[in-house]
VOGU-3710 file (C-alpha; in Angstrom, 3 decimals, decimal comma):
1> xxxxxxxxxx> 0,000/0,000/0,000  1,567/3,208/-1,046  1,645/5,763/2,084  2,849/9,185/1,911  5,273/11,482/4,675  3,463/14,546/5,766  4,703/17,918/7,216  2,512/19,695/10,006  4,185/23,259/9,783  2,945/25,382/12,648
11> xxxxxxxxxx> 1,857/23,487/16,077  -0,319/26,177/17,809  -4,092/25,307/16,565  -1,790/22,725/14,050  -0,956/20,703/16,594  -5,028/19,585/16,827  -4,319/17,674/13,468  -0,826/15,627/14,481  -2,120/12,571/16,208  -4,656/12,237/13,392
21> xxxxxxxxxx> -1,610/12,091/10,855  -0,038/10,125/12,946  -2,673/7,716/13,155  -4,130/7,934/9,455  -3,023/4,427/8,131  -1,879/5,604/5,073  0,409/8,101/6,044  4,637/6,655/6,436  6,115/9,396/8,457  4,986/12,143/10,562
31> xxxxxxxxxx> 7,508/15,416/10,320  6,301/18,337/13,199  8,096/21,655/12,483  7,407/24,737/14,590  10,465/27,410/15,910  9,237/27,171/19,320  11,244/24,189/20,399  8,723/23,680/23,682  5,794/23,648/21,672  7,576/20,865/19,361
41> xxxxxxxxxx> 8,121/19,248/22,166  4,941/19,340/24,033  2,828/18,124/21,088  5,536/15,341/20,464  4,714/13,915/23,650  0,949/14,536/23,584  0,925/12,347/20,670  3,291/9,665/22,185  6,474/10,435/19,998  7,239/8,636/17,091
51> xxxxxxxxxx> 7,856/11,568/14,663  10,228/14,093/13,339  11,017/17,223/14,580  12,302/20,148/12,866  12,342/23,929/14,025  12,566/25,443/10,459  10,238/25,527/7,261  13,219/25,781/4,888  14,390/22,632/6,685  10,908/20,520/5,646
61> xxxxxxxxxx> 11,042/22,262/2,034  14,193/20,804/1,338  13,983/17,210/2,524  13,126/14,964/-0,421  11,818/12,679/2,035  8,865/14,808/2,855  5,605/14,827/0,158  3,140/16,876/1,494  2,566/19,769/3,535  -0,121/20,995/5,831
71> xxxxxxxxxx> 0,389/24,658/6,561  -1,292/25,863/9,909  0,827/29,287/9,879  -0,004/32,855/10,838  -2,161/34,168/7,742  0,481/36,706/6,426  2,467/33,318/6,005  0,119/31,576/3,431  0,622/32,880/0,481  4,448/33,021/0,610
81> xxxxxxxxxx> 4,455/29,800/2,117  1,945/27,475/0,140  3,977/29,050/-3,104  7,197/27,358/-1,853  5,836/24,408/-0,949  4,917/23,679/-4,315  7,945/25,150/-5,760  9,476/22,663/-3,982  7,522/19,712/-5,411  5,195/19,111/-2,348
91> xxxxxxxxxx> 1,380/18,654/-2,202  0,063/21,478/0,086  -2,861/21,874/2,617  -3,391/25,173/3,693  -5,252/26,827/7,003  -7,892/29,480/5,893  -7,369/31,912/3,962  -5,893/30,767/0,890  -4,330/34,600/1,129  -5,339/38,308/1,465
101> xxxxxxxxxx> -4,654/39,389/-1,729  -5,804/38,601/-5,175  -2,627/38,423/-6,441  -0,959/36,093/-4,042  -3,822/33,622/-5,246  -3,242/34,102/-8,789  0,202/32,982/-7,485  -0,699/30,018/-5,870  -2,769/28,724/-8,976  0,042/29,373/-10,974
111> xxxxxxxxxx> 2,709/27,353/-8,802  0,151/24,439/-8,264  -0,309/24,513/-12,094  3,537/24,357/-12,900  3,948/22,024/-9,942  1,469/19,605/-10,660  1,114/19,103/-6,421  -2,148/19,195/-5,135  -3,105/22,257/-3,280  -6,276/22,233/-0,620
121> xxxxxxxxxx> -7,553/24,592/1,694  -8,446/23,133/5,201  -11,782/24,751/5,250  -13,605/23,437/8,050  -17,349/24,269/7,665  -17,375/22,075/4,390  -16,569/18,996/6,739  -18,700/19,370/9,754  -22,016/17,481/11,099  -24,002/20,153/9,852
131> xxxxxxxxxx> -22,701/20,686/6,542  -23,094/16,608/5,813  -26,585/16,861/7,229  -27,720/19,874/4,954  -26,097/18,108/1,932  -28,178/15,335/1,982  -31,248/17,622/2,443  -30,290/19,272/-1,268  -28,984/15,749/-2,465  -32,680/14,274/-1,198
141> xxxxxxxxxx> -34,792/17,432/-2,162  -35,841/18,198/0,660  -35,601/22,247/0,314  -37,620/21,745/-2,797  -36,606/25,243/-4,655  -33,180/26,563/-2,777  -34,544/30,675/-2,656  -31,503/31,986/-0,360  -28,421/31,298/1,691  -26,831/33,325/4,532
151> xxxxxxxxxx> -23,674/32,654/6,425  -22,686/34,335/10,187  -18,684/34,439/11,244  -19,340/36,407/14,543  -16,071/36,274/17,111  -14,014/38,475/19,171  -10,315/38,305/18,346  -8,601/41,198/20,267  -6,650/39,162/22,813  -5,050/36,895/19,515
161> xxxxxxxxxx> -1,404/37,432/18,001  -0,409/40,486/16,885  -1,619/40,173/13,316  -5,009/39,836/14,089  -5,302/42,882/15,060  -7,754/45,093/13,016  -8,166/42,665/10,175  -10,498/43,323/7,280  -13,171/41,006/8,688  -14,082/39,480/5,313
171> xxxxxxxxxx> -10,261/38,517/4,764  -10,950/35,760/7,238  -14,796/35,168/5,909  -14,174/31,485/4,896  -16,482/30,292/7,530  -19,432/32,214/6,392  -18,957/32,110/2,421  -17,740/28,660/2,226  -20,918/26,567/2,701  -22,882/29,234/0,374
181> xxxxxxxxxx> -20,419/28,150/-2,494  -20,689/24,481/-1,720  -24,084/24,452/-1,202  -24,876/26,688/-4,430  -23,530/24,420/-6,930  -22,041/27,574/-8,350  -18,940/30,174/-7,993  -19,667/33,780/-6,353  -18,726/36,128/-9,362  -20,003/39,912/-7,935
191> xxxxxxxxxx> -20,437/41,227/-4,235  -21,474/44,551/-2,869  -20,501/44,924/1,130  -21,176/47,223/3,789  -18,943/47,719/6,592  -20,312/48,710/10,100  -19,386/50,416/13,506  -16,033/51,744/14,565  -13,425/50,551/16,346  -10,441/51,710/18,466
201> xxxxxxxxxx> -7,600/53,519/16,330  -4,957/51,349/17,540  -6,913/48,560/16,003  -7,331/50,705/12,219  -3,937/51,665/12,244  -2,434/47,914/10,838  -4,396/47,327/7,885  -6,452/50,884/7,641  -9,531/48,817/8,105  -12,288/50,890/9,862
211> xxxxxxxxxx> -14,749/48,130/10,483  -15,282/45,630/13,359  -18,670/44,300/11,181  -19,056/43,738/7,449  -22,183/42,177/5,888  -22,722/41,273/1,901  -24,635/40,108/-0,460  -23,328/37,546/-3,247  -24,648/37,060/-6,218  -23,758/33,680/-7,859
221> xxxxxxxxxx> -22,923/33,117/-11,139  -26,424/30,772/-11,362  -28,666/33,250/-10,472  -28,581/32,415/-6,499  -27,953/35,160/-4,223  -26,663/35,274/-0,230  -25,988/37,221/2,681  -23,013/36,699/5,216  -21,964/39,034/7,951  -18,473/38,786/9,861
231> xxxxxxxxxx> -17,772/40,502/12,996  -13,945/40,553/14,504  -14,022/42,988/16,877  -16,093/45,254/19,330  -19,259/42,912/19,092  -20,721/41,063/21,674  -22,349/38,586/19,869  -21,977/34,813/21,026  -19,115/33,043/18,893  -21,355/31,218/16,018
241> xxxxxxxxxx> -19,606/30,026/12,404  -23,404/30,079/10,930  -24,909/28,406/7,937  -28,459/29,065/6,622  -30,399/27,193/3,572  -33,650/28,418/2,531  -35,899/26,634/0,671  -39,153/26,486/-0,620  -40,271/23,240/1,387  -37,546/23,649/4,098
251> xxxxxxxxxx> -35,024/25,227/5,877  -32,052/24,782/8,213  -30,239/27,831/10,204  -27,746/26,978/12,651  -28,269/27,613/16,186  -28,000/31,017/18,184  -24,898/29,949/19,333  -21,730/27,547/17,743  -22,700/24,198/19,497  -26,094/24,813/19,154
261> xxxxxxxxxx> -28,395/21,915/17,055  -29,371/23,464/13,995  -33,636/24,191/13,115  -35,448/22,606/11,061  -38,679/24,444/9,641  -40,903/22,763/7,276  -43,907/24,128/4,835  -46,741/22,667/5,242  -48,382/22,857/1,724  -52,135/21,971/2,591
271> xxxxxxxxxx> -53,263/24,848/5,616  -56,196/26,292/6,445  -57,616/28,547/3,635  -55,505/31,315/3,067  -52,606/29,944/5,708  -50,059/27,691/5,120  -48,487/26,328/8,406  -44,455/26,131/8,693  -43,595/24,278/11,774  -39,936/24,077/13,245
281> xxxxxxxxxx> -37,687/21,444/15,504  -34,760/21,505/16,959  -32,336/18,533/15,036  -29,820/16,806/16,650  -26,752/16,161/14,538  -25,601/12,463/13,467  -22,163/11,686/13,109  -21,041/11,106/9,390  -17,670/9,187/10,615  -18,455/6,040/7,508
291> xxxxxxxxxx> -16,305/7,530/5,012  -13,238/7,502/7,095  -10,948/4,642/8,152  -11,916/3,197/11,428  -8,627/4,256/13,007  -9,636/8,062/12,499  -13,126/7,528/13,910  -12,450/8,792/17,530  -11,127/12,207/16,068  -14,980/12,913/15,022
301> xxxxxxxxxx> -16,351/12,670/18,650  -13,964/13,959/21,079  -14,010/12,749/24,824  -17,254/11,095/24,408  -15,803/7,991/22,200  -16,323/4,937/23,858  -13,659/1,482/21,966  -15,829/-0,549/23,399  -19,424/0,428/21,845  -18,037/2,899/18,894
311> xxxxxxxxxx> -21,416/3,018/17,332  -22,839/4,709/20,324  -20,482/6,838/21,002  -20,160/8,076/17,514  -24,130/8,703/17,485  -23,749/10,989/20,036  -21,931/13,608/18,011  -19,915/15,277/20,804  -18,675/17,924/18,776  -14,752/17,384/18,333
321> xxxxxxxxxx> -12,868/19,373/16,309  -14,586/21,753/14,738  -17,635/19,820/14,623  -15,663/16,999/13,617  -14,842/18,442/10,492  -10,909/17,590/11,482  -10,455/13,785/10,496  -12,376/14,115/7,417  -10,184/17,119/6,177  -7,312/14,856/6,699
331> xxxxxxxxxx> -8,180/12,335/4,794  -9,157/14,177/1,945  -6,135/16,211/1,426  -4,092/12,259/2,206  -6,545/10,183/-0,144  -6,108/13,008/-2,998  -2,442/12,799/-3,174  -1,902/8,908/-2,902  -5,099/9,084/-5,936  -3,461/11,399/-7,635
341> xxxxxxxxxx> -6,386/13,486/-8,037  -7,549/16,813/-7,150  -8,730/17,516/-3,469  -12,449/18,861/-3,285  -11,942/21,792/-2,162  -9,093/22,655/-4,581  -6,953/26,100/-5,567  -10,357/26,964/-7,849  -13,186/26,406/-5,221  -10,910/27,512/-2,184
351> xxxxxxxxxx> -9,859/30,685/-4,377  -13,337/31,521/-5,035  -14,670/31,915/-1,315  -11,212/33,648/-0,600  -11,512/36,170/-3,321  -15,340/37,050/-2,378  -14,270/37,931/1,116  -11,328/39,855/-0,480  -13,830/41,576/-2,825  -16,584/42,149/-0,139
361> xxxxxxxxxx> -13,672/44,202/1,842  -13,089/46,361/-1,332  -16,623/46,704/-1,380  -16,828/48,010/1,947  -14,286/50,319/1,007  -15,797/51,388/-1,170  -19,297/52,249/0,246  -20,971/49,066/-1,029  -19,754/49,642/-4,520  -20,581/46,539/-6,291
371> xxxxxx> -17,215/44,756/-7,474  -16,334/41,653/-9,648  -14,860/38,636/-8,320  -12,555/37,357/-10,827  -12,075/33,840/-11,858  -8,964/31,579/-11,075
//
């Protein structure tokens, strides 16, 4: 069986991904890099040794031993970073954002393209309970006519690293726009945005953003249109990475808050004369852990996972990882390479729900100015 060696560059939220590397049965060996020599060591032993350890990225680039990267890097890093690893003849997995710039993604398209690596973005929304559930509603027809999508990033970051600090908040809209695009079938191609509020100057002064709060509205290039807002700062709004479908026979809209179960509301087509009852339930998420290997099955579930009656367990949907969006990711971005085949959410759907939080910014900037999202 042909197993690849994989690179985790960056062990702060990286190091939630190394003991599912380390345990993914096709992946040979495990290479940890970070410059902070206590955090190397700290996740090495959390995981129970048995990898590599390197403090420097020009160290994994140039070791023909390693295959693939998975970059979990400061965002100002990406771009720079995902270009050399594929310079260097290395598959690469990237944290969100693919960049904050249209150019440095023009860039990356154009080293995966000459490299002939495989480039994915690590967005987690597209892997979590509640993106699988709402899937199989539109793969079942069960929204009948899809009328509208929104999408909700709302989260405080003003205690984070330094270069957090007064970013755009659609730089780092991912969360919100990515679903939308999956779910649409389609690519976003025009946006206008709105930002909102004001913030401290210390916090303008980095990136000459004004806004703690921007909120757009896409327009897809198959007629579909949605709304996502995206707070960073000076909000008080419970932490929620939302996703909203609305159909003609149903809809689902995340909870109030992140680990919320999601509503259900239903159209009831018969009524009462003139009315037409839509009742609602709160819907427990299931667990989609089938597609993975069994070894990577406790990495959906958290703490809950019991070895002894796995199917329970894993029916309780504990909520690991980003909704247990983690494992899946992981194998993706390992079965693509070994396949040889593109990764799902590739340099042309990850570019397109980068770019339409870059463009929604520009929008902003511009007073809601509608502007173009180009193609990659």
């Amino acid at each position: 069986m042909k197993k690849i060696n994989v690179a985790l560059v960056g062990l702060g939220f990286g190091g939630a991904f190394a003991p599912i590397y380390k345990e993914h049965p096709d992946v040979g060996e495990v290479t940890l890099c970070d410059p902070n020599p206590d955090r190397l060591k700290q996740t090495s032993d959390y995981i129970g040794g048995g990898v590599r350890l390197l403090d420097s990225y020009d160290a994994v680039l140039s070791d023909p031993s390693i295959d693939a990267v998975h970059l979990v890097t400061p965002i100002p890093l990406h771009a720079d970073q995902a270009v050399a690893a594929l310079e260097a003849g290395k598959h690469c997995a990237c944290t969100v954002p693919m960049a904050t710039s249209l150019d440095d993604i023009r860039r990356i398209v154009k080293a995966k393209r000459k490299s002939g690596k495989n480039y994915m973005m690590m967005e987690t929304t597209l892997y979590t309970y509640q993106f699988f559930y709402a899937s199989r509603m539109k793969a079942n027809g069960e929204f009948g006519k899809i009328q509208f999508f929104r999408g909700s990033h709302y989260q405080d970051m003003v205690n984070w690293p330094e270069y957090w600090m007064g970013l755009p908040p659609f730089w780092y809209g991912t969360h919100a726009i990515g679903p939308m695009v999956a779910l649409s079938g389609s690519r976003i191609c025009r946006v206008n945005c709105f930002g909102s509020g004001t913030m401290a100057e210390w916090l303008v002064q980095k990136y000459g953003n004004p806004y703690p709060v921007e909120s757009a509205l896409f327009e897809f290039e198959n007629g579909m249109k949605g709304e996502a807002t995206r707070s960073l700062f000076e909000c008080a709004r419970v932490y929620q990475e939302g996703m909203f479908v609305y159909g003609s026979d149903k809809c689902f809209e995340w909870g109030f808050a992140d680990e919320d179960d999601p509503i259900i509301s239903t159209l009831d087509p018969g009524g009462n004369g003139r009315a037409r009852w839509t009742s609602s339930e709160t819907v427990p998420m299931p667990n989609y852990y089938e597609d993975l290997p069994e070894e990577l099955w406790h990495f959906t579930v958290g703490n809950n996972y019991d070895p002894l009656n796995p199917q329970d367990s894993l029916k309780k949907g504990s909520g690991a990882g980003h909704h247990g969006s983690h494992a899946h990711l992981v194998h993706e971005f390992v079965r693509s390479c070994i396949e040889e085949r593109k990764p799902w959410i590739d340099e042309h759907l990850g570019g397109n729900i980068t770019a339409a939080g870059i463009c929604a910014h520009e929008s902003a900037m511009r007073n809601g100015e509608p502007v173009i999202v180009p193609k990659f």
